[in-house]
N, C-alpha and C positions, 0 to 999 in steps of 0.2 A: 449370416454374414453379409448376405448380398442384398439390396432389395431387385425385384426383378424388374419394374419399372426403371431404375436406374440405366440399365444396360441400355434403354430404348434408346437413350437420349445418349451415350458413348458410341453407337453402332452408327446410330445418325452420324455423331460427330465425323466417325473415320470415313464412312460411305460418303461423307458431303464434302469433307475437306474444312470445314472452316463453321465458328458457328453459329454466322451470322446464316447458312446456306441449313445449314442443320434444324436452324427455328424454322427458317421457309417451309421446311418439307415438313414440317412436326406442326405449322400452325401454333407454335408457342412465340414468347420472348425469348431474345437472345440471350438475357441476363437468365432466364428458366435453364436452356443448356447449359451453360456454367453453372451454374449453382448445382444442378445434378450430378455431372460430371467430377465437380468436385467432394459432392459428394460420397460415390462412387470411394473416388482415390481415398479420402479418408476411411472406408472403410476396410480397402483393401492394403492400407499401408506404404500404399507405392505410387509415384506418378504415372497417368497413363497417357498424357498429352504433355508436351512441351510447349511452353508458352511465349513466344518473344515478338518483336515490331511485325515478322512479317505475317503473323496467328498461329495459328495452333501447327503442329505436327505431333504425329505419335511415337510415342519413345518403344522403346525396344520390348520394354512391358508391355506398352499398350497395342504394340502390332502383334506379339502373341497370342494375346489374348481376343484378340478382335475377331478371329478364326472362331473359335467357342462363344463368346458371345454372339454371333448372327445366327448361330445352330441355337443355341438358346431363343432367340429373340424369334426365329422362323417358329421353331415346336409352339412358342406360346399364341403368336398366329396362327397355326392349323387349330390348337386348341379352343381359339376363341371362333373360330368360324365353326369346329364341330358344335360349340356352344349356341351360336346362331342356326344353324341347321335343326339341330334338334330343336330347338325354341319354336321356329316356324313350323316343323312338324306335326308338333304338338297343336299349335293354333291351325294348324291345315293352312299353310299360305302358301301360294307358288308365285315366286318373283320370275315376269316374262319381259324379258328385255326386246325391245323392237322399233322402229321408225315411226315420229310421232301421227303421218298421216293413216296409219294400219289402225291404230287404237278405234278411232273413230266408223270406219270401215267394218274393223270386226266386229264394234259394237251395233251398227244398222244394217248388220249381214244374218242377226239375231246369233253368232257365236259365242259369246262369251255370257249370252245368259242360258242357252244349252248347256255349255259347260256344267255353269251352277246351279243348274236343273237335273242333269244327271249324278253332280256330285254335291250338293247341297252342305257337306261338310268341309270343302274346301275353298277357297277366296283367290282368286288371281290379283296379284299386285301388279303394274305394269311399271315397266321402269325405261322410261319412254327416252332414246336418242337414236342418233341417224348414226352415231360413232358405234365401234363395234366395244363391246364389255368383256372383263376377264370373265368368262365363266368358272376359268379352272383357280381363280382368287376370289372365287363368291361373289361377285359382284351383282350377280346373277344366275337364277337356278336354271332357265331358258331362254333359247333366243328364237327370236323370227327371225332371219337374218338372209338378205339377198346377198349374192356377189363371190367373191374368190374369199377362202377365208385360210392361213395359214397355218392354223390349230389344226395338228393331225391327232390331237391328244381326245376330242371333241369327239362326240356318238351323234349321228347326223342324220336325218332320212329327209330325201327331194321332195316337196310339195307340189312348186308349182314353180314356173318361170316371173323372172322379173323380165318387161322388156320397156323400152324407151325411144322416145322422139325428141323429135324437136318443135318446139312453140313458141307461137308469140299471140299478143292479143291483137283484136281486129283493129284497135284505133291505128297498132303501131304499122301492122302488114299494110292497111291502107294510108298510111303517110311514108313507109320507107320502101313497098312493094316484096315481093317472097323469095327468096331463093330458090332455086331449080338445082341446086347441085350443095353437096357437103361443102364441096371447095368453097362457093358464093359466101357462105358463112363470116367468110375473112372479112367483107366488104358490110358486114349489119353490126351496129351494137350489140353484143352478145352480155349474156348473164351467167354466173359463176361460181364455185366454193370459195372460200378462204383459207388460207393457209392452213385453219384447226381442221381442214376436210381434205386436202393437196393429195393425199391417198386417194379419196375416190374416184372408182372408173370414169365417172361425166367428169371430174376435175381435168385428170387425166388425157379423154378422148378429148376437148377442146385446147388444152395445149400441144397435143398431136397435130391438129388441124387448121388450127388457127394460133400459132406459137407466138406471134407479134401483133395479133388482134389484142388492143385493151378492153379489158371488161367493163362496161357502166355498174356495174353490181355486184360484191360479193358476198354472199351469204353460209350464215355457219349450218343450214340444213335444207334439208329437199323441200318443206314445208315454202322457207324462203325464197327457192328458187322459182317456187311456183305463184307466191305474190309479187315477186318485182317481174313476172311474167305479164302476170294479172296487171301490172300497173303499168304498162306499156315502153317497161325501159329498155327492153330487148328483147332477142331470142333465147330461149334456157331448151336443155335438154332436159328433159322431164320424163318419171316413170310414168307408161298411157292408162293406170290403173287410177289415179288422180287426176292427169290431166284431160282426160276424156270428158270428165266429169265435169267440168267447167266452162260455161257457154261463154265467159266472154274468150275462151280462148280458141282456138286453132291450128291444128298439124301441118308445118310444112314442109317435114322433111321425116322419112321414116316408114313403119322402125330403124332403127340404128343398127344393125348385126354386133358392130364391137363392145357396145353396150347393153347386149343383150345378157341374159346371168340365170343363176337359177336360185329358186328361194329353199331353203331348209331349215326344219326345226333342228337346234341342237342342244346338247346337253352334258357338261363331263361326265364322265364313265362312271363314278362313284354314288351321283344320282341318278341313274337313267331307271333302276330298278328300285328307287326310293317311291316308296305309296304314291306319296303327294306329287311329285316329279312325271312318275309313272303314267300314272291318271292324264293328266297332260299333253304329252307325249305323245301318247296314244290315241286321247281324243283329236287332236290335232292330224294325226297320219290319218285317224278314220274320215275325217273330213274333208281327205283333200279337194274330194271334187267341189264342195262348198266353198273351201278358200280360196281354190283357180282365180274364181271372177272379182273375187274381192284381192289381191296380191298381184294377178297380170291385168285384169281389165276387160 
């Protein structure tokens, strides 16, 4: 009677309001929603949106029904993710979500070919952002993950500290001089997140302290902050696990205590004892002493 696909594209509809808003979030045509939608209705005999000048709303049908179709349309999500789980399984993949400058780090710290020296049947995919990923929506099967994190849902063990300063390069300290104090800060061109990162704690601790300082730079990740560092447009606050690393730059302030964090492996509860996950997991807690230097510095 139903196709199940159809329902995607009604669920949308009610969830979005309208379905010009409906294609956005679907990545289809606007004319794709209608056409579904109605065909939906013909199949079920009854209208389930009202259609007039100012768009769409849903008729007394279709807000009944809206209720059971999102329980539909949720079961067929869990099902296509146990679909992808098991698929990866089987191929032995483990998706590790983490911050793009670690990848690099882990790989010349010789971890992640230990790894697949000890597990030779299994592949780490990296699925590399500075933003934090659903884990408990699949988006990923683990995370490296520094800072405050609000998933109580999440199976966790403490690695190692992240900690942070402050930087700049020498051409810039030697043409605008250094700060001696947090406060001074207000008085240097500073470097910064952007708005897709306004969450994170450096976002954060520099609108703490410098609330009407304008920034010369805003960058969507830590990788950025540490090149428009590198390229003498300002002071950034940078993890000292990267920025150490970098001769043309220099610490002038630091560590930061409010910026200081701790890193953790984590993982939803449902993988934590999954083989491939497992394996992971546990190489990574066995390692902590090897990660320390590579995740603090």
């Amino acid at each position: 009677m139903v196709e199940w696909d159809d329902l995607r594209y009604f669920v949308s509809l009610g969830r979005e309001g309208s379905t010009l808003a409906a294609s956005r979030a679907l990545g289809v045509d606007q004319s794709t929603v209608q056409r579904r939608v109605a065909a939906l209705e013909k199949r079920l005999g009854r209208p389930l949106v009202a259609r007039g000048q100012s768009g769409y709303r849903l008729t007394d049908f279709g807000r009944a029904l809206l209720g059971p179709a999102q329980d539909v349309h949720a079961a067929v999500e869990r099902f296509e993710q146990s679909v992808a789980e098991a698929v990866r399984g089987e191929a032995g993949v483990v998706r590790v979500t983490c911050p793009e400058p670690i990848v690099l780090r882990l790989q010349r710290a010789g971890l992640v070919d230990r790894f697949h020296a000890r597990h030779p049947g299994l592949r780490i995919e990296f699925l590399v952002s500075d933003r934090y990923m659903d884990l408990m929506q699949g988006d990923a099967d683990v995370a490296l993950r520094s800072g405050d994190t609000d998933d109580g849902e999440l199976v966790g063990r403490r690695i190692a500290d992240s900690i942070w300063a402050v930087y700049g390069s020498r051409d810039y300290l030697a043409a605008h001089g250094r700060p001696a104090r947090v406060e001074d800060l207000r008085q240097h061109a500073l470097i910064g997140l952007d708005d897709s990162m306004s969450r994170h704690r450096a976002a954060a601790w520099l609108r703490e302290i410098a609330p009407d300082a304008p920034l010369v730079a805003r960058n969507g990740s830590v990788l950025g902050l540490l090149h428009s560092a590198k390229a003498g447009l300002g002071l950034a606050p940078l993890p000292v696990a990267i920025a150490e690393a970098e001769p043309d730059l220099e610490r002038v302030l630091g560590p930061i205590p409010a910026l200081r964090r701790i890193w953790r492996v984590l993982t939803p509860p449902h993988l934590r004892h999954e083989p491939r996950v497992a394996a992971f997991f546990d190489f990574v807690v066995a390692e902590a002493e090897a990660l320390a230097p590579v995740l603090t510095g």
